[in-house]
N, CA, C and O atoms as CSV, one atom per row, in Angstrom:
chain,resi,resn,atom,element,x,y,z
A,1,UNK,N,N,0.839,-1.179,0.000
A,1,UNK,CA,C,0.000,0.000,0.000
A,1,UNK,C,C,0.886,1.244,0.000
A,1,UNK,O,O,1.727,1.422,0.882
A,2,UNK,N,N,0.668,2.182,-1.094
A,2,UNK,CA,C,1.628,3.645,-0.975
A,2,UNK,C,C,0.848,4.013,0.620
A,2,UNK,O,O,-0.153,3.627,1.224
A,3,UNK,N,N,1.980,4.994,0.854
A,3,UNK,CA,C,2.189,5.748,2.411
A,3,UNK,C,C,1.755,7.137,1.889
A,3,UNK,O,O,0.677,7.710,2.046
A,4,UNK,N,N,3.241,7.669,1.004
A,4,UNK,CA,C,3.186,9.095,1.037
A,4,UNK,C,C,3.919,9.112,-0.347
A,4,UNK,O,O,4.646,8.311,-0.933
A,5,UNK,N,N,3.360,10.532,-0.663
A,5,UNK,CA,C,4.616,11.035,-2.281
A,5,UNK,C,C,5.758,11.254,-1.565
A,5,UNK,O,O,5.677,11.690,-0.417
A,6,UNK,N,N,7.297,10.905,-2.312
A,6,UNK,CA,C,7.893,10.905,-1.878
A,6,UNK,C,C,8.712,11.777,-2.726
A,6,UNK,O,O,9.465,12.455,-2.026
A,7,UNK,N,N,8.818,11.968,-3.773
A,7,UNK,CA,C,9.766,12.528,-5.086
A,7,UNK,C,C,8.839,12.393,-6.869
A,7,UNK,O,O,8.274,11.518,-7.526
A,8,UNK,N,N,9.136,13.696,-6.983
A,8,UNK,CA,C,8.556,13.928,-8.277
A,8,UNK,C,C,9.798,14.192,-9.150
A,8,UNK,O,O,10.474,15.221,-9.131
A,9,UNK,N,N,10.014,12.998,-9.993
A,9,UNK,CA,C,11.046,13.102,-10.996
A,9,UNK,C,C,11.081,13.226,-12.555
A,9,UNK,O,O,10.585,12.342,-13.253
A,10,UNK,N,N,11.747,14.473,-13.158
A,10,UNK,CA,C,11.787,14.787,-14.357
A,10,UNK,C,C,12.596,14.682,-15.179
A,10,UNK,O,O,13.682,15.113,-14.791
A,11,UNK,N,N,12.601,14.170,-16.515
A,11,UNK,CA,C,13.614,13.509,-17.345
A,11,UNK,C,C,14.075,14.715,-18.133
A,11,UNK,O,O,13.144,15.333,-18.650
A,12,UNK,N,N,15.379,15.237,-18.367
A,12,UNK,CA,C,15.551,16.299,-18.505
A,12,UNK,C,C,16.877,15.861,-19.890
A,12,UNK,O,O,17.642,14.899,-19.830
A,13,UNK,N,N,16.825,16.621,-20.734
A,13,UNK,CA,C,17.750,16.784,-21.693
A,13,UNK,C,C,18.972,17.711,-21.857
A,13,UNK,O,O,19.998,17.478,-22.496
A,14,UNK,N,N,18.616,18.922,-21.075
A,14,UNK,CA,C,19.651,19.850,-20.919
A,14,UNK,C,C,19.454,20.139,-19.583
A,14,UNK,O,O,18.720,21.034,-19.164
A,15,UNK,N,N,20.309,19.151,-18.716
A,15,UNK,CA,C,19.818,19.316,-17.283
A,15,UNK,C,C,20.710,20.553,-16.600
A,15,UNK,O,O,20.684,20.721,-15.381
A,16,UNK,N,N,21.533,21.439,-17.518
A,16,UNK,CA,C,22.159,23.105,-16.814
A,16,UNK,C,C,21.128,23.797,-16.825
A,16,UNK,O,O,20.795,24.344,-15.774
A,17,UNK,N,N,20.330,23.966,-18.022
A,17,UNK,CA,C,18.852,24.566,-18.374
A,17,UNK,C,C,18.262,24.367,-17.460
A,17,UNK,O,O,18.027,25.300,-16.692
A,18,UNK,N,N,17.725,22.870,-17.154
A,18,UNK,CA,C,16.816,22.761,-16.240
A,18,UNK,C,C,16.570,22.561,-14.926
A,18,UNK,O,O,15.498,22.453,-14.329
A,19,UNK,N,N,18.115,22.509,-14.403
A,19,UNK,CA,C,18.643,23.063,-12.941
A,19,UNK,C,C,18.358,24.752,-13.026
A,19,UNK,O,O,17.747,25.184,-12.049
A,20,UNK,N,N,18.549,25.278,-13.571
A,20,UNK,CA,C,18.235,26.860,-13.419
A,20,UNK,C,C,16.987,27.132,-13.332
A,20,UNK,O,O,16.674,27.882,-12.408
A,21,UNK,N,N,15.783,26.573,-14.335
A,21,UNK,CA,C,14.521,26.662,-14.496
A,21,UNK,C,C,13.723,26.137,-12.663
A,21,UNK,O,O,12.963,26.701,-11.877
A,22,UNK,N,N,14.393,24.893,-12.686
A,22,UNK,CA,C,13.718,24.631,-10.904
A,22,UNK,C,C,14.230,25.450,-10.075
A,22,UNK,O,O,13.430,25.885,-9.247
A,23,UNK,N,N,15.884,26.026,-9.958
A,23,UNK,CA,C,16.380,26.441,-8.686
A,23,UNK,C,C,15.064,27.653,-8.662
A,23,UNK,O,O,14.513,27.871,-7.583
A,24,UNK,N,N,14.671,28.314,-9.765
A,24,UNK,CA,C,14.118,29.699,-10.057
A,24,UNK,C,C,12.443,29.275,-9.631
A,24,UNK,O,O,11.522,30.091,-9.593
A,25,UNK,N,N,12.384,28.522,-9.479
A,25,UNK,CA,C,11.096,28.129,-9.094
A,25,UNK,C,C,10.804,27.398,-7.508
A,25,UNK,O,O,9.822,27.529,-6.777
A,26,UNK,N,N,11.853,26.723,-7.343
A,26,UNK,CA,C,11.479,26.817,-5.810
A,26,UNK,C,C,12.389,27.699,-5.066
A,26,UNK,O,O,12.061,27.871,-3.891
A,27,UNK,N,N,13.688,28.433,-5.552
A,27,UNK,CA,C,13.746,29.284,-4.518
A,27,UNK,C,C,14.896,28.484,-3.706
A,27,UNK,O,O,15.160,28.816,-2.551
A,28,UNK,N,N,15.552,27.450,-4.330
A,28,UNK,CA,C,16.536,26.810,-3.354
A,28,UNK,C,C,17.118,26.458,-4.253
A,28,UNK,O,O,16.782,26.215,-5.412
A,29,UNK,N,N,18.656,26.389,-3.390
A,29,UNK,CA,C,19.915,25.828,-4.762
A,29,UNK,C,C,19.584,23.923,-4.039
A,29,UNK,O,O,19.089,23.454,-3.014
A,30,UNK,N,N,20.347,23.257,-5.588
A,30,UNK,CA,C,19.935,22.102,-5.156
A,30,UNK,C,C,21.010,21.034,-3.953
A,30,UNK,O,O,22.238,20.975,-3.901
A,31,UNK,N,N,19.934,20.276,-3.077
A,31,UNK,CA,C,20.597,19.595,-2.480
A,31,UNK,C,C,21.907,18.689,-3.006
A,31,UNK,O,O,23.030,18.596,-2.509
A,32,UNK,N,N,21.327,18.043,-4.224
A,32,UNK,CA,C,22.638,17.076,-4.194
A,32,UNK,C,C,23.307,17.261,-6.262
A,32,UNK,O,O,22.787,16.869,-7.307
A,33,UNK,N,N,24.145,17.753,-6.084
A,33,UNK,CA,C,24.401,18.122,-7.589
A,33,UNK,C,C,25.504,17.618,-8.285
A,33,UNK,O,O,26.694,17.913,-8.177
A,34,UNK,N,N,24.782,16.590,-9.218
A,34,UNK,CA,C,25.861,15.329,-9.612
A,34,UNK,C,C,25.649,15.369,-11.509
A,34,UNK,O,O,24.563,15.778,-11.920
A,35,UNK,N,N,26.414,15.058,-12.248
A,35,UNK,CA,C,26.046,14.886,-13.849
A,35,UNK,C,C,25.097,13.903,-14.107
A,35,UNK,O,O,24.601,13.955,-15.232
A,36,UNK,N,N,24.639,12.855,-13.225
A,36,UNK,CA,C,23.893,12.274,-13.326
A,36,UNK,C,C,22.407,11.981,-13.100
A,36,UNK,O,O,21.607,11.263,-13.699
A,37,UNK,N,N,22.285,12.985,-11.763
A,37,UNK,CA,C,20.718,13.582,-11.172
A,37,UNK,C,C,20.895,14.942,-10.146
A,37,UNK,O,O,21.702,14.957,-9.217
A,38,UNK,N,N,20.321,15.663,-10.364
A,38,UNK,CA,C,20.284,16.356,-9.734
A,38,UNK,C,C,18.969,16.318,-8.398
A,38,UNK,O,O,17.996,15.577,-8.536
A,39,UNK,N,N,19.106,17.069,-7.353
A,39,UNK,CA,C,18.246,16.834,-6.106
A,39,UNK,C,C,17.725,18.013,-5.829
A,39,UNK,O,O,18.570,18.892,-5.996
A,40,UNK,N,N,16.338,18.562,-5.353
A,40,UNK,CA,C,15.860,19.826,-4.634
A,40,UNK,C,C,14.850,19.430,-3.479
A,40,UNK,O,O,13.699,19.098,-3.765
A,41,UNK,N,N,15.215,19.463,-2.420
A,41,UNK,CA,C,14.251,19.681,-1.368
A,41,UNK,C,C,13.731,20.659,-1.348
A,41,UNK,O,O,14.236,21.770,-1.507
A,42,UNK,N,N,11.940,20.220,-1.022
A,42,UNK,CA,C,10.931,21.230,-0.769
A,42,UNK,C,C,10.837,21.714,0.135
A,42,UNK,O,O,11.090,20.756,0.866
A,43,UNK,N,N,10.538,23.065,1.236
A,43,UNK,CA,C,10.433,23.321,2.413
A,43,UNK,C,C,9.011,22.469,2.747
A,43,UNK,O,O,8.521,22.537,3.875
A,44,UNK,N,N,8.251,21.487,1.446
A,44,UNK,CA,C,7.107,20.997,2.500
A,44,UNK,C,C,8.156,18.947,2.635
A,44,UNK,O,O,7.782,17.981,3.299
A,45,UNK,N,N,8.786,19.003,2.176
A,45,UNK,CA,C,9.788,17.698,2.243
A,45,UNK,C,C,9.829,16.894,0.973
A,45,UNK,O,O,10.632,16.035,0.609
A,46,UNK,N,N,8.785,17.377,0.405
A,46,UNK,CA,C,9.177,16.503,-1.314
A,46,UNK,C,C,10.512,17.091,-2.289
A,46,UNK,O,O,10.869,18.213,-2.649
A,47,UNK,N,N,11.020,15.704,-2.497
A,47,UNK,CA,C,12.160,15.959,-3.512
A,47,UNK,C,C,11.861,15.746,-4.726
A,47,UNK,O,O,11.066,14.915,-5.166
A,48,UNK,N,N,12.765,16.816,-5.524
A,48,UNK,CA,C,12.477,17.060,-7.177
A,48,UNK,C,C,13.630,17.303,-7.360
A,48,UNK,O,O,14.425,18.225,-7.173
A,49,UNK,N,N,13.586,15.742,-7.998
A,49,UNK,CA,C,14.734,15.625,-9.161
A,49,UNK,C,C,14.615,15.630,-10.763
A,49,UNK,O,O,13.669,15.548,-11.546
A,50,UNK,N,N,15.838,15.747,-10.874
A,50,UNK,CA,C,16.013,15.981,-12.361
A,50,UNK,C,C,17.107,14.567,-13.124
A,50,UNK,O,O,18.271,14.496,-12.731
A,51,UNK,N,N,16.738,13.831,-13.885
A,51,UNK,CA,C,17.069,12.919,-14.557
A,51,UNK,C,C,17.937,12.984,-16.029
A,51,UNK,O,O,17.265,12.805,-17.045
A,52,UNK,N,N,19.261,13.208,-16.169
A,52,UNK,CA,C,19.701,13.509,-17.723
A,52,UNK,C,C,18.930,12.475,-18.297
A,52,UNK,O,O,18.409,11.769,-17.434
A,53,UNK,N,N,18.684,12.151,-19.440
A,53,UNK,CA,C,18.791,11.168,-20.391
A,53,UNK,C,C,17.114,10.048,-19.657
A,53,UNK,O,O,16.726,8.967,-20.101
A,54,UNK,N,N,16.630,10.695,-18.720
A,54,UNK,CA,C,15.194,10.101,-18.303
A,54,UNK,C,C,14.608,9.371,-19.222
A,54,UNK,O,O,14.539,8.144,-19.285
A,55,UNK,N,N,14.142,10.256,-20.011
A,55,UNK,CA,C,13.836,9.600,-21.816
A,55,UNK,C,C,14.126,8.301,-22.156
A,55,UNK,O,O,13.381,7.377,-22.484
A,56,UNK,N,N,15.192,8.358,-22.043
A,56,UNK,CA,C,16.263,6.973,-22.513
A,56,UNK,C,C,15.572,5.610,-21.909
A,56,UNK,O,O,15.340,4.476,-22.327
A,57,UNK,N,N,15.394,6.274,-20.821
A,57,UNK,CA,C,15.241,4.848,-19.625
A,57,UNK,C,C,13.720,4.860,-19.543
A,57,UNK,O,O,13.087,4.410,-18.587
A,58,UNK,N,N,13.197,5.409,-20.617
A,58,UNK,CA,C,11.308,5.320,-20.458
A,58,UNK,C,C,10.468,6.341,-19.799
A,58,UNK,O,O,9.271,6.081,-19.685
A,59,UNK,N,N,10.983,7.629,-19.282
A,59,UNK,CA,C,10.250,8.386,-18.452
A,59,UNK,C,C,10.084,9.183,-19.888
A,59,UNK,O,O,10.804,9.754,-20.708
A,60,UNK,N,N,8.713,8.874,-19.689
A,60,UNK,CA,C,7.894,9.771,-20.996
A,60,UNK,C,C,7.754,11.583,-20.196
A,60,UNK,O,O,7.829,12.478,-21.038
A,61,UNK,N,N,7.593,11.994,-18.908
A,61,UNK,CA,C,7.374,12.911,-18.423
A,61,UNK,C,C,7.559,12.732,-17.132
A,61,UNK,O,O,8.135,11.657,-16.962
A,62,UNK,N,N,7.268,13.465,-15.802
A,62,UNK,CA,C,7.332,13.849,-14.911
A,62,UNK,C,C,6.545,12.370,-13.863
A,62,UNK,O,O,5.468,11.776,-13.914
A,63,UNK,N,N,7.656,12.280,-13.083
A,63,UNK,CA,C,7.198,10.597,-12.571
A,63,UNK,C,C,6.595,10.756,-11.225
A,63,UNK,O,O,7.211,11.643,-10.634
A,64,UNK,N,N,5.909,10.398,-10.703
A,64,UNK,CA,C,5.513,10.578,-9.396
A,64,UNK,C,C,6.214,9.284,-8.421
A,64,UNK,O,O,5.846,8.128,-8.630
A,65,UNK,N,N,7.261,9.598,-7.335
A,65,UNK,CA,C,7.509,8.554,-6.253
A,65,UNK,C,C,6.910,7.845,-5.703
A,65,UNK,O,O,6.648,8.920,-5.163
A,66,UNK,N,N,6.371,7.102,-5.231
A,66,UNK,CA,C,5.056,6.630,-3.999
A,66,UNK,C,C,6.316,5.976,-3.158
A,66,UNK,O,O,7.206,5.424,-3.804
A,67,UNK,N,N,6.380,6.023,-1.998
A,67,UNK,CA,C,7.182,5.272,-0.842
A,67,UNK,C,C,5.750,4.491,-0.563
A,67,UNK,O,O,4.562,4.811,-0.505
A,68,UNK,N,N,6.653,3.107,-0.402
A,68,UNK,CA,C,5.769,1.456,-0.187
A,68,UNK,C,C,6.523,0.989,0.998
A,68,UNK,O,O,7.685,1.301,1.256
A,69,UNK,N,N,5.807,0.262,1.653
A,69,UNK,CA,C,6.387,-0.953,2.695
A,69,UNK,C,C,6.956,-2.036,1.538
A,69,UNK,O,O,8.144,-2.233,1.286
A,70,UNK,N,N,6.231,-2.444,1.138
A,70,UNK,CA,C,6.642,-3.910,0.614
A,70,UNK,C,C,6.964,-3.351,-0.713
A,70,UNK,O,O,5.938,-2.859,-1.182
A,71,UNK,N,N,7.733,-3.256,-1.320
A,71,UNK,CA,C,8.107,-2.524,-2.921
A,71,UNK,C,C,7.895,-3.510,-3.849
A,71,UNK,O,O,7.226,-3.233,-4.845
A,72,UNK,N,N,8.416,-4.789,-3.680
A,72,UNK,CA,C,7.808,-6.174,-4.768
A,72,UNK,C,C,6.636,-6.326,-4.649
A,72,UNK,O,O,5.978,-6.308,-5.689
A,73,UNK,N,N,5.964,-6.523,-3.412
A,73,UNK,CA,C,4.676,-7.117,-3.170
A,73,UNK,C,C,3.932,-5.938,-3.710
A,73,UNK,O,O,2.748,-6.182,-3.939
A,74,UNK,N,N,4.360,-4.622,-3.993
A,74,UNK,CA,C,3.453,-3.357,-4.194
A,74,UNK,C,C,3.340,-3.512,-6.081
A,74,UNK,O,O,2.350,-3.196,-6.740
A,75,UNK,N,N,4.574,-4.050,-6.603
A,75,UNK,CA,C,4.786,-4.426,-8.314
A,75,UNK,C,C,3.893,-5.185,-8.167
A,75,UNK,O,O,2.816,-4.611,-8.331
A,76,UNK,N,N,3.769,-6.516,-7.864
A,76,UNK,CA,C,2.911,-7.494,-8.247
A,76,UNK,C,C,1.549,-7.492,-7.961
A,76,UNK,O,O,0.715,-8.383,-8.116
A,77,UNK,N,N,1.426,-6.157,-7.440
A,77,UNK,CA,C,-0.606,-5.706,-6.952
A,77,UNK,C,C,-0.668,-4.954,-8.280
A,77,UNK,O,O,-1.562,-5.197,-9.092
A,78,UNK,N,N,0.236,-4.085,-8.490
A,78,UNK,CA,C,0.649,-3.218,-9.781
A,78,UNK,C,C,-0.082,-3.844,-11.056
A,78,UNK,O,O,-1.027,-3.605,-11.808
A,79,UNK,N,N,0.990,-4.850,-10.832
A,79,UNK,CA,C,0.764,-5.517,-12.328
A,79,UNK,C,C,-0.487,-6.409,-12.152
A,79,UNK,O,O,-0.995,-6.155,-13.244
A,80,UNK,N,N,-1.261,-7.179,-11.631
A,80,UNK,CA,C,-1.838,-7.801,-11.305
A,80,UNK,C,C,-3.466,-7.530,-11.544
A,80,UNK,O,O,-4.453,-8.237,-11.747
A,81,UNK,N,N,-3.196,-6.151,-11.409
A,81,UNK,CA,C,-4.367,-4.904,-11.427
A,81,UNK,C,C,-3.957,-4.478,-13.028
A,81,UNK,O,O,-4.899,-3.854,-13.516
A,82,UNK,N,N,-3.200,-4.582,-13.668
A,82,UNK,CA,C,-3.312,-4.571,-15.069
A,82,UNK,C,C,-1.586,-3.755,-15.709
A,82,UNK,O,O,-1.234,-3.603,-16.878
A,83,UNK,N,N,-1.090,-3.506,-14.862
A,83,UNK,CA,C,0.118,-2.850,-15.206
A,83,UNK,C,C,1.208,-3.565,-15.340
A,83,UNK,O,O,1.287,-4.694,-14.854
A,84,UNK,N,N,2.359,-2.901,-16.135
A,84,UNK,CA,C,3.233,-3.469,-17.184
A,84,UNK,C,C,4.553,-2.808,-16.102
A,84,UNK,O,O,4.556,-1.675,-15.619
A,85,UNK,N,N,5.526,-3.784,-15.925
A,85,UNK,CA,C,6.519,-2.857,-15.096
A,85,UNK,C,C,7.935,-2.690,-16.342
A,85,UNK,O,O,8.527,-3.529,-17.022
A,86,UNK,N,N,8.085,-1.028,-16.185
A,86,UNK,CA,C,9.208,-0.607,-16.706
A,86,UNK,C,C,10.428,-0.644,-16.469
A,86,UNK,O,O,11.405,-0.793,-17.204
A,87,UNK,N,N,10.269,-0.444,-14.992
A,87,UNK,CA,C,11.929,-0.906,-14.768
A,87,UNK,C,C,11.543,-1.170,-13.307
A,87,UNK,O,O,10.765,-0.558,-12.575
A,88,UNK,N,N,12.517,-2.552,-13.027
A,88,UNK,CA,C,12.250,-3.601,-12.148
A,88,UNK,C,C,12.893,-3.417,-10.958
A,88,UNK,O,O,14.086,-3.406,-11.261
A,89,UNK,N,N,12.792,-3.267,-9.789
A,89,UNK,CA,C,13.033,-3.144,-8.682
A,89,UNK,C,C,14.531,-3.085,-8.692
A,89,UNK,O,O,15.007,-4.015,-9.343
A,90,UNK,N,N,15.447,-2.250,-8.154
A,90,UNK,CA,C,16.439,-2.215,-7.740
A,90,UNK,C,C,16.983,-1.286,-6.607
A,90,UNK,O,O,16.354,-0.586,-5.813
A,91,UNK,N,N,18.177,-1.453,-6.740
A,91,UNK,CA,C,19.166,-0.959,-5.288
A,91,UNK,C,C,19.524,0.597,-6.151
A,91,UNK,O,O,20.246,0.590,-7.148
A,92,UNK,N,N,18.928,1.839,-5.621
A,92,UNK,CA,C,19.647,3.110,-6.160
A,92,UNK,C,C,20.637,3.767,-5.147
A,92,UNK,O,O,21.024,4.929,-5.277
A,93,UNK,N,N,21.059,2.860,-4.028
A,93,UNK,CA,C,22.019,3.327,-3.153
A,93,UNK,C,C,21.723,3.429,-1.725
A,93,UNK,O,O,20.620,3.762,-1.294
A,94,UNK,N,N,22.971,3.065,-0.831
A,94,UNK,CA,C,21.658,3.138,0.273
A,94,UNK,C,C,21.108,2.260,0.889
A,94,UNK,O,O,21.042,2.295,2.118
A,95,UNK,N,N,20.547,1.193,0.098
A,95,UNK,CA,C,19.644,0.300,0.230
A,95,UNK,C,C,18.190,0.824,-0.097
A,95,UNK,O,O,17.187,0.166,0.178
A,96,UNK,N,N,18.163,1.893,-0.622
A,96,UNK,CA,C,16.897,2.470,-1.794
A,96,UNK,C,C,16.384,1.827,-2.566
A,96,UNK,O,O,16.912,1.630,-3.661
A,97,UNK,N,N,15.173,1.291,-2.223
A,97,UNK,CA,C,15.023,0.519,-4.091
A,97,UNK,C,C,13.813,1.292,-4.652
A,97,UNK,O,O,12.992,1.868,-3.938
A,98,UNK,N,N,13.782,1.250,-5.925
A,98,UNK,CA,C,13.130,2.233,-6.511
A,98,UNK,C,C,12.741,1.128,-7.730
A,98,UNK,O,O,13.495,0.208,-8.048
A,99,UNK,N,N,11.400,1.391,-8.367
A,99,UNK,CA,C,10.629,0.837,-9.971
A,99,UNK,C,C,9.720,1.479,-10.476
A,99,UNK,O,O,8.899,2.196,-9.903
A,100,UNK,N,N,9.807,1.290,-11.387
A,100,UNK,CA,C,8.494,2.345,-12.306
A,100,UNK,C,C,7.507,1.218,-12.738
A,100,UNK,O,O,7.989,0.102,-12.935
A,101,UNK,N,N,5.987,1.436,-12.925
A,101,UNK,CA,C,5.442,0.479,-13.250
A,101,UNK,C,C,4.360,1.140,-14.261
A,101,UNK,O,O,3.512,1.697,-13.563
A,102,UNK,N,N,4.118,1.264,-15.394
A,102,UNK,CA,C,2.909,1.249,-16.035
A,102,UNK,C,C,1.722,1.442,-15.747
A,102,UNK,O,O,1.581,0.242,-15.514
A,103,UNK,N,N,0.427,1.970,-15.484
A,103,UNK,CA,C,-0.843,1.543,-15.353
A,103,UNK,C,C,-1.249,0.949,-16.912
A,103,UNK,O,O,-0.670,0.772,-17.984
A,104,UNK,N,N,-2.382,0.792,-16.440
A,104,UNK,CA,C,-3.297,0.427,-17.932
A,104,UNK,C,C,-3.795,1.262,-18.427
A,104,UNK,O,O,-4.471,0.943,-19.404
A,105,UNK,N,N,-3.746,2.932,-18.011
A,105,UNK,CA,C,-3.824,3.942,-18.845
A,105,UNK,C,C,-2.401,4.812,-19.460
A,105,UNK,O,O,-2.238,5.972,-19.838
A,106,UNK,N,N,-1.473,3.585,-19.341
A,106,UNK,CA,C,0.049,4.114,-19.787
A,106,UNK,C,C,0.711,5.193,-18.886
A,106,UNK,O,O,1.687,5.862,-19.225
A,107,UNK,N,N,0.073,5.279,-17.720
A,107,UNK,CA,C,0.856,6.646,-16.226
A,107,UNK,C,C,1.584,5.820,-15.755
A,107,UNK,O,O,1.358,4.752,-15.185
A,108,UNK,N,N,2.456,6.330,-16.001
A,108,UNK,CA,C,3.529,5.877,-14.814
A,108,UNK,C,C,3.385,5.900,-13.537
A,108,UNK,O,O,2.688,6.679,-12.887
A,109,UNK,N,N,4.153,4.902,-13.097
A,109,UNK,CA,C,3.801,5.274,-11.299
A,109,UNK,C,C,5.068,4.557,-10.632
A,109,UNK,O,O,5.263,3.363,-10.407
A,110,UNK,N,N,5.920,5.762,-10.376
A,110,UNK,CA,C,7.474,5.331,-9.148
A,110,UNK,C,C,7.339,4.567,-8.125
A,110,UNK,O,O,6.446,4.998,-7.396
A,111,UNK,N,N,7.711,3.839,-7.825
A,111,UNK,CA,C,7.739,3.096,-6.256
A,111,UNK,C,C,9.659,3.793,-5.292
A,111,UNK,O,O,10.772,4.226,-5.591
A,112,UNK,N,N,8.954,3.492,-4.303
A,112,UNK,CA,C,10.287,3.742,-3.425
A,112,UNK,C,C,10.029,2.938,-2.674
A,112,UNK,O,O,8.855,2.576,-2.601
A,113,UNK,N,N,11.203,2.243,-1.676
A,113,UNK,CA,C,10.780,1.865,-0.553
A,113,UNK,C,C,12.548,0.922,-0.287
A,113,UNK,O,O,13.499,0.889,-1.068
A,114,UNK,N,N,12.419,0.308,1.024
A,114,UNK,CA,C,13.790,-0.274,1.582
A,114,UNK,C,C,13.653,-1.765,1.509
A,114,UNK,O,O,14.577,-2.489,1.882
């Protein structure tokens, strides 16, 4: 069962561009600033990141996080209920695991969880 949003992530092509476009919009330089993702904490606690090459890896647009207890058991209600998983549970550091899963109206939907 999702808990809470946890991170709204955007697949970005010119991610200097589009580090400037967010810092200018929330008003904060970003937490964690790497060539590979960039990080912004919200003063309400949601993080917005930015993804080079998102595209690449299937993020048609702007992904929504959900933090799960059970992150497999949350795929296989996913899919089960009619959704297609995009990218399959893994370790993003940490012990983070993170997946994207399909609905049956083609929305994406992030998982997080430990």
């Amino acid at each position: 069962m999702a808990k809470t949003l946890d991170a709204i992530l955007y697949p970005v092509r010119d991610l200097a561009s589009a580090k400037a476009q967010f810092t200018a919009l929330l008003g904060v330089e970003p937490a964690v600033d790497q060539p590979y993702y960039v990080h912004f904490e919200t003063s309400e606690g949601l993080a917005v990141g930015l993804v080079p090459n998102g595209h690449q890896r299937g993020m048609t647009g702007a992904t929504p996080f959900w933090t799960v207890d059970d992150i497999n058991g949350q795929v296989k209600a996913l899919v089960a209920a009619g959704g297609t998983v995009t990218e399959d549970v893994h370790d993003v550091g940490g012990g983070k695991l993170v997946a994207i899963v399909n609905d049956a109206q083609g929305n994406v939907i992030g998982l997080a969880g430990a």
